[in-house]
C-alpha positions as CSV (number, residue, x, y, z in Angstrom):
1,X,0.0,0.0,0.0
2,X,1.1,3.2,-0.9
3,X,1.5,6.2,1.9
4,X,-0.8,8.6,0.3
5,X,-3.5,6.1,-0.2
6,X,-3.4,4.7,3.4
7,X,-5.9,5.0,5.9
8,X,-4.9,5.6,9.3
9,X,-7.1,4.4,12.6
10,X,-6.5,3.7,16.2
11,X,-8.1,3.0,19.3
12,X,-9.9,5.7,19.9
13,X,-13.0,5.3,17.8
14,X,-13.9,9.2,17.4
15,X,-9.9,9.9,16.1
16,X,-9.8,11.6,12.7
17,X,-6.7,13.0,12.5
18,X,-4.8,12.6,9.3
19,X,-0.6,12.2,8.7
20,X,0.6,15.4,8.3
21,X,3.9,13.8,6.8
22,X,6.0,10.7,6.5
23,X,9.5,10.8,8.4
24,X,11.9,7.6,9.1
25,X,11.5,5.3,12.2
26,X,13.7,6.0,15.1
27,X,16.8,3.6,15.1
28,X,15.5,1.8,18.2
29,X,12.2,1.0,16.7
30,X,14.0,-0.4,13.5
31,X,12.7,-4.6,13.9
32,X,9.4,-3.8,16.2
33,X,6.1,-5.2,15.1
34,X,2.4,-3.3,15.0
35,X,0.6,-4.3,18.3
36,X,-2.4,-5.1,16.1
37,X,-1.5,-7.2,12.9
38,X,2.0,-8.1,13.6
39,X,3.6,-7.2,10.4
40,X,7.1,-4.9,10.7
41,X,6.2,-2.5,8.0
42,X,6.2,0.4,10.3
43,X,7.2,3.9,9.6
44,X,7.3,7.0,11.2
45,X,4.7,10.1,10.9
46,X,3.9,13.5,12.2
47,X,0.3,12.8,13.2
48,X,-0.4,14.8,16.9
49,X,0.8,17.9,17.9
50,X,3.6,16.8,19.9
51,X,6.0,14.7,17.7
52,X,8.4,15.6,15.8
53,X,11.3,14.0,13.5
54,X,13.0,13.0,16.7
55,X,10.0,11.1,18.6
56,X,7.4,10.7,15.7
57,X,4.0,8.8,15.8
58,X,4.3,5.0,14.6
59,X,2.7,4.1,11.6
60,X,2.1,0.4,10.4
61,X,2.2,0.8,6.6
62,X,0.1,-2.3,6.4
63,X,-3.1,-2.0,8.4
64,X,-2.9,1.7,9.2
65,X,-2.7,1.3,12.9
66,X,-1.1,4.2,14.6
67,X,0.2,4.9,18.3
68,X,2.0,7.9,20.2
């Protein structure tokens, strides 16, 4: 699935914000799996106010589960 074309969710059912941007995963997150399907597609993203390049939201490229 491409980036532009994925759909993001999470837990919280009312959510809708959107990817503001694609950045790379954090070095120590570089093997880790989405909590929810399991695959290690992940990537990182600017999604909430609070990350950043540094300490980004996690992104699983294949189900579009995202986490803080």
């Amino acid at each position: 699935m491409e980036k532009k074309n994925l759909k993001i969710w999470t837990d919280e059912e009312n959510d809708t914000r959107l990817v503001k941007r694609f950045v790379n995963l954090p070095q120590g997150l570089k093997g880790s799996k989405c909590s929810k399907c399991g695959s290690s597609n992940l990537t990182g993203a600017i999604i909430t106010e609070t990350a950043d390049e540094y300490d980004p939201n996690i992104v699983c490229l294949d189900c579009g589960y995202w986490r803080d």
